[in-house]
C-alpha positions as CSV (number, residue, x, y, z in Angstrom):
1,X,-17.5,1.9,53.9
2,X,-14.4,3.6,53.5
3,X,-15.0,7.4,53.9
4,X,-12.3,8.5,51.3
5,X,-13.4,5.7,48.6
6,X,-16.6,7.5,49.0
7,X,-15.4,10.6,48.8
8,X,-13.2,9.9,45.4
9,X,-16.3,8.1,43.8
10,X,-17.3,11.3,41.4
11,X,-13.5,11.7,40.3
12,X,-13.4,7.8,39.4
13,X,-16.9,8.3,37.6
14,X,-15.3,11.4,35.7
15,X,-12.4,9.4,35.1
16,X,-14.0,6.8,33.7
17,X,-16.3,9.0,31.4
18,X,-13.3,10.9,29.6
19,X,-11.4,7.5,29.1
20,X,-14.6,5.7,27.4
21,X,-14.8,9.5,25.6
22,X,-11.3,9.6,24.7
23,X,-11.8,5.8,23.0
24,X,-14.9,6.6,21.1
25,X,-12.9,9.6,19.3
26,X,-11.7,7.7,16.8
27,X,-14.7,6.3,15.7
28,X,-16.2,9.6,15.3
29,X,-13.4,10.5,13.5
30,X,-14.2,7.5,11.1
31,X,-17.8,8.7,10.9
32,X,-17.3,12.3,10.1
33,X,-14.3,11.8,7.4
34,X,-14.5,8.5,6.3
35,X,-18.5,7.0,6.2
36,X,-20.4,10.3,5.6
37,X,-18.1,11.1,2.4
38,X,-19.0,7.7,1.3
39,X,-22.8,8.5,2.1
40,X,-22.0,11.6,0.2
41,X,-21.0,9.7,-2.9
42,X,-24.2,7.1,-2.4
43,X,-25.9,10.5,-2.7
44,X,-24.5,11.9,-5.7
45,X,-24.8,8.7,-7.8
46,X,-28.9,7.5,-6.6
47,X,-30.4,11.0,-5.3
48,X,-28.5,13.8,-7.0
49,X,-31.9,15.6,-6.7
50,X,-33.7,14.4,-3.9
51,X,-35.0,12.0,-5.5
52,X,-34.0,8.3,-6.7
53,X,-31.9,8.8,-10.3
54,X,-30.4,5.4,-11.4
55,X,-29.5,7.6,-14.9
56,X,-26.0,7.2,-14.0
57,X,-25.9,3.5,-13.4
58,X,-27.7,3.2,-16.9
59,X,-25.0,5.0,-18.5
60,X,-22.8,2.6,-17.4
61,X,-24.9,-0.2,-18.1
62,X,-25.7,0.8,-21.7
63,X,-22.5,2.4,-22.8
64,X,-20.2,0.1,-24.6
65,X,-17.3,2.4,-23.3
66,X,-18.1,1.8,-19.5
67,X,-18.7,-1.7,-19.9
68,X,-15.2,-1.9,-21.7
69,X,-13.2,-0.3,-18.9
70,X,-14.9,-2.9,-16.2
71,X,-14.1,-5.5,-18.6
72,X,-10.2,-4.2,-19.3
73,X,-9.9,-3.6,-15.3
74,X,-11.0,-7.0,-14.9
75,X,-8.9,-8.6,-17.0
76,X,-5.4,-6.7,-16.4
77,X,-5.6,-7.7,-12.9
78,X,-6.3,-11.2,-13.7
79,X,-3.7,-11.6,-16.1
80,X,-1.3,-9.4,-13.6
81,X,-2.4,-12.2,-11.2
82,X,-1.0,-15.5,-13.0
83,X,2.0,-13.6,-14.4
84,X,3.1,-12.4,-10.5
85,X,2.0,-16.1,-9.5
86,X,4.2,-17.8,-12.4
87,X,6.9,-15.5,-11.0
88,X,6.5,-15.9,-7.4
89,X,6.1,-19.6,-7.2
90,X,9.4,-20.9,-8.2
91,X,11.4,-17.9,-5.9
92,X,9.3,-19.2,-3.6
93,X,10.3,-23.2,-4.1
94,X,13.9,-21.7,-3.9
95,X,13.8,-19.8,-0.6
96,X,11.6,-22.8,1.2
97,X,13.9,-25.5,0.4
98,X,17.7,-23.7,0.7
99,X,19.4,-22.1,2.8
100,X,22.3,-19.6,1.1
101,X,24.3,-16.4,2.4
102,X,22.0,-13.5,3.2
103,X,19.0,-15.6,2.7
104,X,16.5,-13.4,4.9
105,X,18.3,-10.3,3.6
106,X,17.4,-10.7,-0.2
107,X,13.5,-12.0,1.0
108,X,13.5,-8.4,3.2
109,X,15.1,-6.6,-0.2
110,X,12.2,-8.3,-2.7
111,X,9.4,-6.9,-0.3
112,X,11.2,-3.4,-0.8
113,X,9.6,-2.5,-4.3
114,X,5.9,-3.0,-2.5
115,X,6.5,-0.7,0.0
116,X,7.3,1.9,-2.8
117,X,5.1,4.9,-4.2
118,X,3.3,3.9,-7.1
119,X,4.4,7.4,-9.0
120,X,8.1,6.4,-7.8
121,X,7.7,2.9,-9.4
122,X,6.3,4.5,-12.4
123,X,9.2,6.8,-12.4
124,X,11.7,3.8,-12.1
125,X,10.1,2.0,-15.3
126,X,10.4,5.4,-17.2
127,X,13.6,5.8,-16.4
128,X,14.9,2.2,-17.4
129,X,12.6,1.6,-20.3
130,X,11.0,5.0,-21.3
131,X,11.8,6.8,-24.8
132,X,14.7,8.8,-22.5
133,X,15.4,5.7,-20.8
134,X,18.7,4.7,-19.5
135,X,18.2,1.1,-22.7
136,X,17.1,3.2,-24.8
137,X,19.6,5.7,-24.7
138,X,22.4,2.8,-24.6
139,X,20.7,0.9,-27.6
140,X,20.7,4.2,-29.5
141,X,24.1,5.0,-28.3
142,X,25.9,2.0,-29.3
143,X,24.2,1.2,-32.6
144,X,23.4,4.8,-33.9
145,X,19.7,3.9,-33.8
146,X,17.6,6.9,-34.7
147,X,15.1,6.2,-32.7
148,X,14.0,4.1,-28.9
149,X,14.2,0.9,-30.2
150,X,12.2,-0.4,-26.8
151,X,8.9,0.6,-27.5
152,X,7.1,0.0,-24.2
153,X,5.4,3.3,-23.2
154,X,1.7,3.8,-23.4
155,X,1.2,0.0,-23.8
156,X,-0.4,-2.7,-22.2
157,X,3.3,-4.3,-21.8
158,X,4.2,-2.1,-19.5
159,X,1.2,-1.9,-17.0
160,X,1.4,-5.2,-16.5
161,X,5.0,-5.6,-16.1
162,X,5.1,-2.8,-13.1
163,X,2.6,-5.0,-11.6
164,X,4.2,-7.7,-11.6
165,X,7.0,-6.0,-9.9
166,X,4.9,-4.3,-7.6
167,X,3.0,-7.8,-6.3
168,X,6.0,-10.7,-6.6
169,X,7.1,-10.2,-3.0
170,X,3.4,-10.2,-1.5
171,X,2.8,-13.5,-3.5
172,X,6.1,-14.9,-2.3
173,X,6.1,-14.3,1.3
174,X,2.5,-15.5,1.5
175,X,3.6,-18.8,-0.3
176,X,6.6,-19.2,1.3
177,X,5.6,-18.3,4.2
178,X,2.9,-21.4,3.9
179,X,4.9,-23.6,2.5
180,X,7.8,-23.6,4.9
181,X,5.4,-24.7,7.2
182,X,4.6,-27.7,5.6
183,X,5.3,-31.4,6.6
184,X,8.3,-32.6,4.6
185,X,7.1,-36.0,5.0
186,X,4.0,-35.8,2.3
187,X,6.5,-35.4,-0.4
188,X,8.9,-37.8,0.9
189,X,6.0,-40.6,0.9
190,X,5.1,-39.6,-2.5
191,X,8.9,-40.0,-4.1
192,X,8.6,-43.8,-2.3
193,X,5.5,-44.3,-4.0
194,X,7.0,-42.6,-7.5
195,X,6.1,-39.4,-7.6
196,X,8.9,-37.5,-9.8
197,X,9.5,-34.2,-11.5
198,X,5.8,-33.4,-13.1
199,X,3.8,-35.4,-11.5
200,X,5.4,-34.3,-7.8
201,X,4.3,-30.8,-8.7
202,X,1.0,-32.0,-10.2
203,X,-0.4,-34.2,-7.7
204,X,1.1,-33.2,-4.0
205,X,3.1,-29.5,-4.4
206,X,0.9,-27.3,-6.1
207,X,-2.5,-29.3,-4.1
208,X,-0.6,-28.8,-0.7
209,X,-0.2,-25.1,-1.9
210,X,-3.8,-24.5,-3.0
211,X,-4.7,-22.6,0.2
212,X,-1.6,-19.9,-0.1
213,X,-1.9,-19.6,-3.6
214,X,-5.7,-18.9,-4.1
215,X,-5.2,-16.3,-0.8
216,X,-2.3,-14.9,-3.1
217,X,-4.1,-14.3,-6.2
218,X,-6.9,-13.2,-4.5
219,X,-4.5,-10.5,-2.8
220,X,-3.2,-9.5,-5.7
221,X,-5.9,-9.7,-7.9
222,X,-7.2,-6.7,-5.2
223,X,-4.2,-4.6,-5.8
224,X,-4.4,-4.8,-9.4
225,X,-7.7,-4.6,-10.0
226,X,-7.7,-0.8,-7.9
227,X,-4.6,0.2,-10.1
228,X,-4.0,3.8,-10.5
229,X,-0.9,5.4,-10.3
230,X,0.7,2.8,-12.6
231,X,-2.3,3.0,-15.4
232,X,-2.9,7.0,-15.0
233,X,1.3,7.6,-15.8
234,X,2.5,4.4,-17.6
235,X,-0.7,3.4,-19.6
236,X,-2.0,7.2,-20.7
237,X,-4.9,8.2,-22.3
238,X,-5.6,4.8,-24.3
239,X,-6.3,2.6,-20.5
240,X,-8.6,3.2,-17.9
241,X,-9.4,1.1,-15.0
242,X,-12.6,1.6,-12.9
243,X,-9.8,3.8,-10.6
244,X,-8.6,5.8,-13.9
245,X,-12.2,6.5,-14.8
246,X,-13.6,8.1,-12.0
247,X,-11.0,10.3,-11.9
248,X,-11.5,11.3,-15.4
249,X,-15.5,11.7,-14.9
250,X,-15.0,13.8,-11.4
251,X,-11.8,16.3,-12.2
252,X,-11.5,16.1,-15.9
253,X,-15.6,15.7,-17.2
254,X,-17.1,17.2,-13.5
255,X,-19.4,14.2,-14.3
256,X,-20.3,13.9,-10.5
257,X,-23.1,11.3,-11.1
258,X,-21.2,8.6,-13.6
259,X,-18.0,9.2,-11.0
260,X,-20.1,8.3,-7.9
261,X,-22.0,5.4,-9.9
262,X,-18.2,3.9,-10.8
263,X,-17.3,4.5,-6.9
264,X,-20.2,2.6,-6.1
265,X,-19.8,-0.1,-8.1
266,X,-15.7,-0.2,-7.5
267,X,-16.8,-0.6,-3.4
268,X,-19.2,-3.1,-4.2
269,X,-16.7,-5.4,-6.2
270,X,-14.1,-4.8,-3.6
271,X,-15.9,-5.9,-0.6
272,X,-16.9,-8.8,-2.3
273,X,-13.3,-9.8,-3.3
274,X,-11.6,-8.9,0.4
275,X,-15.3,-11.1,1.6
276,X,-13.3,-13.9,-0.5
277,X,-9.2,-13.3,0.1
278,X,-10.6,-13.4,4.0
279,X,-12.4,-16.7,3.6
280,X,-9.3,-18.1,2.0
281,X,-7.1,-16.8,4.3
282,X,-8.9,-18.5,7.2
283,X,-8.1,-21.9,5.6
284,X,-4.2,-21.3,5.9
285,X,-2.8,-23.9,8.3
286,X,0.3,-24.1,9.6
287,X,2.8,-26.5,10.7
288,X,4.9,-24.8,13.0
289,X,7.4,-27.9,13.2
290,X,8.1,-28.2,10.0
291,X,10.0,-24.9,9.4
292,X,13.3,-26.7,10.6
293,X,13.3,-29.9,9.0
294,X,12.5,-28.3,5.2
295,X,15.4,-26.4,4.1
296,X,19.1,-27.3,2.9
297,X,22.0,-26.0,1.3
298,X,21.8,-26.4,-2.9
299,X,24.1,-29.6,-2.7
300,X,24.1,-30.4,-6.7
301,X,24.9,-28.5,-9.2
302,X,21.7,-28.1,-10.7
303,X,20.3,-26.8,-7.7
304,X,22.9,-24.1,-7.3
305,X,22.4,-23.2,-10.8
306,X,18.7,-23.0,-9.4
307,X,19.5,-20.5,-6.6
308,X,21.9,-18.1,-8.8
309,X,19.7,-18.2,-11.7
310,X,16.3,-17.3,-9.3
311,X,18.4,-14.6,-7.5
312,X,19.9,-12.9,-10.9
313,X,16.3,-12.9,-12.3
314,X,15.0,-11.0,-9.0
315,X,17.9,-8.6,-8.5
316,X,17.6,-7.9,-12.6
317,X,13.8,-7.4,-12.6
318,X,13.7,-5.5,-8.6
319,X,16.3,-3.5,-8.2
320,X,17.4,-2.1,-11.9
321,X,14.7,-0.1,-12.7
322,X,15.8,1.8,-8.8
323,X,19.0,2.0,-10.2
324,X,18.5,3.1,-13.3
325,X,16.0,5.8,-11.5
326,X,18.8,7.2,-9.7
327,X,21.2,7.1,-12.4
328,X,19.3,8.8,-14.5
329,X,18.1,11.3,-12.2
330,X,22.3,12.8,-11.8
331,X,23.0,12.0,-16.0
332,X,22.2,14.9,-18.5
333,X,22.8,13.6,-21.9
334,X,26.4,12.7,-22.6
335,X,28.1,15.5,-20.1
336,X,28.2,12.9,-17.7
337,X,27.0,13.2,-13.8
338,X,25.6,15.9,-12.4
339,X,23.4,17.2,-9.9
340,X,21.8,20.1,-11.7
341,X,18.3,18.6,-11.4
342,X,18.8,18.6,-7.3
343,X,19.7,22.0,-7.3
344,X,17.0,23.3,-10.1
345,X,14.6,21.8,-7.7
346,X,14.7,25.2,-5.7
347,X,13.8,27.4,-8.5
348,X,10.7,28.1,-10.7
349,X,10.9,29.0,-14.1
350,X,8.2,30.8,-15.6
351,X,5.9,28.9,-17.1
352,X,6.3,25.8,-14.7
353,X,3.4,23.4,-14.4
354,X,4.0,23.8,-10.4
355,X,2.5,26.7,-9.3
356,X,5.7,26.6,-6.3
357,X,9.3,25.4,-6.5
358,X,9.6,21.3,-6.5
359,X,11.4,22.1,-3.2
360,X,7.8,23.1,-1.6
361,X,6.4,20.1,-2.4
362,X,8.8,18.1,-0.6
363,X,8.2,20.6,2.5
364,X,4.6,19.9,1.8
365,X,4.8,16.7,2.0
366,X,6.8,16.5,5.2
367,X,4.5,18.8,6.9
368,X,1.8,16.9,5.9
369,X,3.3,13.3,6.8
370,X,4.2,15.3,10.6
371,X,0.8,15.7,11.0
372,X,-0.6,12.5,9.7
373,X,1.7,10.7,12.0
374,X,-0.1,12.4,15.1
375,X,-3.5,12.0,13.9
376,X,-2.8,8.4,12.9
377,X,-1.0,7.2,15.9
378,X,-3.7,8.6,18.0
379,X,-6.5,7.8,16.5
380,X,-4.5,4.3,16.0
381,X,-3.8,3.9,19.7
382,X,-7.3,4.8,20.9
383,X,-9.0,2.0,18.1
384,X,-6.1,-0.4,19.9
385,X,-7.8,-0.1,23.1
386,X,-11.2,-0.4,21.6
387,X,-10.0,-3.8,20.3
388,X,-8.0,-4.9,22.8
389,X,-10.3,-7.6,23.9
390,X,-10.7,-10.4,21.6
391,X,-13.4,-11.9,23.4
392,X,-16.0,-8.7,23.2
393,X,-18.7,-9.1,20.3
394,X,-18.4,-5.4,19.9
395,X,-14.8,-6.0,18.6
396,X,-15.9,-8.5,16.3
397,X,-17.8,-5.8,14.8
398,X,-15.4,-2.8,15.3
399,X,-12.1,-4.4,14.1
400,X,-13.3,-4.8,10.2
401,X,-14.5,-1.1,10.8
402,X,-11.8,0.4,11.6
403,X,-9.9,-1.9,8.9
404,X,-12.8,-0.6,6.2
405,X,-10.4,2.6,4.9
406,X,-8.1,0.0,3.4
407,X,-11.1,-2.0,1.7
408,X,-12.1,1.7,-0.3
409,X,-9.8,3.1,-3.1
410,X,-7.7,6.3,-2.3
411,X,-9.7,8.1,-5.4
412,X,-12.8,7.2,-4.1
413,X,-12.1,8.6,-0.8
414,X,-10.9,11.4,-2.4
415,X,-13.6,11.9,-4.5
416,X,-16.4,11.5,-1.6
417,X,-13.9,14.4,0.3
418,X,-14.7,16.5,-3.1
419,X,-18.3,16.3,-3.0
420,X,-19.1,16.2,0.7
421,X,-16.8,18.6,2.4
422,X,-18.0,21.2,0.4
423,X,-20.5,23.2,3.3
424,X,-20.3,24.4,6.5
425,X,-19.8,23.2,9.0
426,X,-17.6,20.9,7.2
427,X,-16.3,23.2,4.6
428,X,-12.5,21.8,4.0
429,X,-12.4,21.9,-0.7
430,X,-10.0,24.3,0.1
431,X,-7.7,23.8,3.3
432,X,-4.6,22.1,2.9
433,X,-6.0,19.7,6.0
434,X,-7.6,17.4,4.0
435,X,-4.7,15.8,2.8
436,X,-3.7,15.2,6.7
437,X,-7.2,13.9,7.0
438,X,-7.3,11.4,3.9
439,X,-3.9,10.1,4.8
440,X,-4.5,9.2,7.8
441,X,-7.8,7.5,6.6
442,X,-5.5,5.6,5.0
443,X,-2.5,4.6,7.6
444,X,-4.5,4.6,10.7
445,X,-5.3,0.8,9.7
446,X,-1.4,-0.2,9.7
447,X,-1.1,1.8,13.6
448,X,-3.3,-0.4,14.6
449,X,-2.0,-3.2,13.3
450,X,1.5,-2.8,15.0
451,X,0.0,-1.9,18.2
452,X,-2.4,-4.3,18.6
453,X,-0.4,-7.4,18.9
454,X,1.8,-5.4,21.6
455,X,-1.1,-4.5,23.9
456,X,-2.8,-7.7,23.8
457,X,0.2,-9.2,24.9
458,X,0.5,-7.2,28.4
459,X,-0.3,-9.1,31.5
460,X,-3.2,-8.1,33.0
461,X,-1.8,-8.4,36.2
462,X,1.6,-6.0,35.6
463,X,-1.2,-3.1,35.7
464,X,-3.0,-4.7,38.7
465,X,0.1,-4.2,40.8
466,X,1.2,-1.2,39.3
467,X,-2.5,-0.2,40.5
468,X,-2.0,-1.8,43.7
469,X,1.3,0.4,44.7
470,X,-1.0,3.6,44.2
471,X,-0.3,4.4,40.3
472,X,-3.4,6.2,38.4
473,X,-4.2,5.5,35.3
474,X,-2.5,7.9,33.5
475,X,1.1,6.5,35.4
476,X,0.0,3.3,34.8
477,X,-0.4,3.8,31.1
478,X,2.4,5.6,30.6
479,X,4.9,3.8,33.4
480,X,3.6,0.2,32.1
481,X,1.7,0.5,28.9
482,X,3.7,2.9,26.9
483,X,7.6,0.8,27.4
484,X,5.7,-2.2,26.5
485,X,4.0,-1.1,23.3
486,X,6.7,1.2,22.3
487,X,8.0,-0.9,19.5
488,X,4.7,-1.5,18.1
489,X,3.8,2.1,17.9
490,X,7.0,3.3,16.7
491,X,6.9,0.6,13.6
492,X,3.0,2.2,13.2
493,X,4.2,6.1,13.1
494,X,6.9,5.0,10.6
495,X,3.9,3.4,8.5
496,X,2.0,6.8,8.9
497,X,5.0,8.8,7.7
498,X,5.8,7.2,4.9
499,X,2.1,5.8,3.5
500,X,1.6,9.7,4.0
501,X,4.6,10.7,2.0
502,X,4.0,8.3,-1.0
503,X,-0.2,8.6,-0.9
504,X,-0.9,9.4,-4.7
505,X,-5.1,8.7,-5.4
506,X,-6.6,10.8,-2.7
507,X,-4.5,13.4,-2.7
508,X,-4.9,14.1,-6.0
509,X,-8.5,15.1,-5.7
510,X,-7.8,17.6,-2.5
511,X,-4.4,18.9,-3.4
512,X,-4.7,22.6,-3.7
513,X,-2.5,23.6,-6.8
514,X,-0.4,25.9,-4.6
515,X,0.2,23.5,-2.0
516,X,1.2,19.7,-4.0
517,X,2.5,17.4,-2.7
518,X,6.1,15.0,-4.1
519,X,3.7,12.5,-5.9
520,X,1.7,14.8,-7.1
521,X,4.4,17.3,-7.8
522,X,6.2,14.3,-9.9
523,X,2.9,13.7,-11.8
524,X,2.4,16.8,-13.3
525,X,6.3,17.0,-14.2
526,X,6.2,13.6,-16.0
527,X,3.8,14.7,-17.9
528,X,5.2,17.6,-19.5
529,X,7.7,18.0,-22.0
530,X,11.3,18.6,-21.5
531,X,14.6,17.4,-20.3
532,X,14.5,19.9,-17.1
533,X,10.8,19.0,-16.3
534,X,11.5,14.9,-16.7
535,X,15.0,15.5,-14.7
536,X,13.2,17.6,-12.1
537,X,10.7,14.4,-11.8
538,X,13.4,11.5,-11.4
539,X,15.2,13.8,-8.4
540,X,11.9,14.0,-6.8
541,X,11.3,10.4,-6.9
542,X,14.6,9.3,-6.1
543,X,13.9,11.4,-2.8
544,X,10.8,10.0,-2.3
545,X,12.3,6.3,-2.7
546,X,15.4,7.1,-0.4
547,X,12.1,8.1,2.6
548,X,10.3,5.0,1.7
549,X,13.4,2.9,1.7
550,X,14.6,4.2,5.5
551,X,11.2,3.2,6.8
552,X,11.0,0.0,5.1
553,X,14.6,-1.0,6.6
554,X,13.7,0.7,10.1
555,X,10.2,-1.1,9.9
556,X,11.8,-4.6,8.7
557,X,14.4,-4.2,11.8
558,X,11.7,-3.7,14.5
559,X,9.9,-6.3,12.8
560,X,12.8,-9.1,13.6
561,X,11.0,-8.9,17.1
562,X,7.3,-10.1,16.1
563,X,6.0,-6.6,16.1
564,X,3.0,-6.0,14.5
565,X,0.0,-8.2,12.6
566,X,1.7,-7.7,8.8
């Protein structure tokens, strides 16, 4: 035996030890921050006392007003569903079967409004349709109204409308996407055997489609359903989804055991509807063939009546309210432009509902979004490792574990984080570090998603001969490993950064009031009264939509290379 291989044998053992170590770090990470608050919560809501208490789960059962919120969250999002669905169907029949200038350009610019902040979006709708709102004001201006005559605010309109906007683009691509795989030939054989206008859509397009748009709805249904930025700022007081309401009961009530009975319930309905959108989306098959033969230029002109008229309608219903946000955000009255609400962002007037300048929370925010992008990626790239091999049953477990954050609303992670971390040795109510902590709960699942794909894809035999000429495994990993999953983990620490920067739910259970962050700081100006304070809001968002809008358009360029499971 080879004296020196002897010899090494306890520094390959220790090796081997820290790098198993090193890849179970992330799941205690999971453990500590993510299932014991959840525990925490199951505690608070069945043994507040030590003992089993269902009182809270009979409050809900027996109250008319609890039962009326699951009923109303149940409904918006279904109703949110066919009215994105009615939307994103025919966009979607335009961009499968023509081709026109900037084609993949305008599908990249519809995804933009998903990837925004939900308190940005909010702030968008105010400022196009609001009482101050860039209509109303014009309406009033040119027809010496005396007061909005767009009445939209507080109402159900309006909720719904924002979600619409916020979902279109997921429902398009994912039908789209399906359908531009599709053999052409089915609906050729049905126009021979006389299948027109209706009856086309009836009996072959929207069957063909059934798959994609059933995995769509359920999709959005999910998003809508845990709706809480847009109902807790558009809807006010008067609406309250399962989301809204445990907020309410925890910060507003301190009702700890009807909040932790509605967060049990809330993660019980939304495993069971991501149990279904995964079941549906396992029944997506594609023709990878087809994508060539499908589309053509709009010959008639009907059909380029079609194309304009589907492309107006988007850019009129996606991008105005952004403009109007950042139009409004430089107009003061009838002066004209101005910046004063950028520079006033650097000062705090007495009796401010911010406890620091506006500007603090944007340094907040990027501090906090720094340090999320560390923890995340890390974290991230260890879980990538765990999962690199597909063919290990312990992945089959650990990959919907580590994808579990994204199943669990923001607020309810937030609110376990408010009742758990509350003792030592785990006593964090009041460090600034659990806003770090609950963001990267939250992005760690889309690291891993854009590294994955990269490391799976490395030839086994690249490290064997790196190995081979003498590396270690540290110059292997980062001589061979690290070039070839760079683009995967940049595109992840961008979705860190800005998922960080825009995270609204959790953070507003942990925020200290001295330390908020631009969502949060935006929140609490919306709601008070006041041309400064509704100024000083629009800025802020328009800052936070210029962050999210450089990551979406970095993220979207790396993308163009297959990087990432999106």
């Amino acid at each position: 035996m080879d004296t020196g291989v002897v010899r090494n044998r306890p520094a390959l053992i220790g090796a081997a030890w820290l790098r198993h170590g090193l890849l179970l770090v992330p799941l205690l990470f999971l453990l500590v921050f993510f299932f014991y608050p959840l525990l925490a919560v199951f505690a608070v809501s069945l043994w507040p006392d030590g003992q089993l208490d269902l009182s809270g789960f009979a409050r809900i059962v027996t109250s008319d007003y609890y039962r009326e919120t699951l009923w109303f969250t149940f409904w918006q999002a279904a109703v949110s569903t066919a009215l994105t669905l009615a939307l994103a169907l025919p966009a979607a029949y335009v961009f499968v079967r023509f081709r026109f200038p900037g084609k993949s350009l305008w599908l990249a610019l519809a995804t933009l409004p998903f990837v925004l902040p939900t308190i940005v979006v909010a702030s968008a709708f105010s400022a196009l349709v609001g009482p101050r709102g860039l209509l109303n004001t014009l309406l009033m201006s040119l027809f010496a109204l005396p007061a909005p005559p767009i009445q939209l605010d507080r109402t159900l309109a309006i909720i719904l409308i924002v979600h619409v906007f916020y979902n279109v683009a997921v429902a398009l691509r994912l039908i789209a996407g399906f359908w531009a795989h599709q053999n052409p030939r089915i609906e050729e054989a049905a126009r021979v055997l006389g299948a027109h206008g209706w009856r086309l859509w009836w009996y072959v397009r929207l069957p063909l489609l059934r798959p994609a748009i059933l995995a769509a709805a359920a999709l959005v249904f999910i998003f809508t359903f845990t709706s809480f930025g847009v109902v807790v700022v558009l809807g006010g007081p008067r609406f309250a989804t399962l989301e809204v309401e445990v907020y309410r009961q925890a910060v507003n009530l301190f009702n700890l055991p009807v909040a932790a009975a509605l967060s049990l319930v809330q993660i019980v309905l939304m495993i069971a509807m991501l149990v279904v959108y995964t079941r549906l989306q396992k029944s997506i098959r594609l023709d990878f063939s087809a994508a060539v033969t499908v589309t053509q230029p709009p010959r008639t002109l009907s059909e380029r009546l079609l194309v304009g008229a589907t492309l107006t309608v988007m850019s009129i219903f996606l991008f105005l309210p952004l403009a109007a946000l950042v139009m409004t955000s430089i107009t003061v009255g009838e002066t004209g432009l101005t910046l004063s609400y950028y520079a006033g962002l650097t000062s705090n007037p007495r009796g401010s509902v911010l406890f620091v300048p506006p500007i603090q929370a944007i340094g907040n925010s990027l501090v906090f979004a720094l340090v999320t992008t560390v923890l995340a990626v890390g974290f991230g790239l260890l879980s990538a490792y765990l999962l690199v091999n597909e063919r290990s049953r312990l992945v089959r477990w650990l990959d919907p574990l580590f994808m579990l954050p994204l199943a669990v609303s923001a607020v309810t992670l937030g609110f376990g984080f408010l009742v758990a971390l509350d003792e030592p040795p785990l006593n964090l109510r009041s460090s600034a570090l659990l806003i770090p902590l609950a963001h990267t709960l939250v992005a760690m699942p889309f690291v891993i998603r854009s590294v994955l794909p990269a490391l799976r894809s490395i030839p086994p035999n690249v490290r064997e001969a790196a190995q081979v000429l003498g590396a270690s495994p540290a110059v292997v990993w980062w001589r061979v490993d690290l070039p070839l999953i760079s683009r995967g983990v940049l595109v992840g620490a961008i979705f860190a950064f800005t998922v960080s920067m825009g995270e609204f739910g959790a953070s507003l259970f942990v925020a200290r009031p001295d330390t908020p962050t631009i969502p949060i700081a935006i929140f609490r100006l919306l709601g008070q009264p006041g041309a400064v304070n509704y100024g000083q809001a629009l800025a802020m968002s328009v800052i936070l939509l210029a962050v999210s809008a450089l990551g979406f358009l970095l993220i979207e360029r790396l993308r163009t290379y297959g990087v990432g499971e999106f």
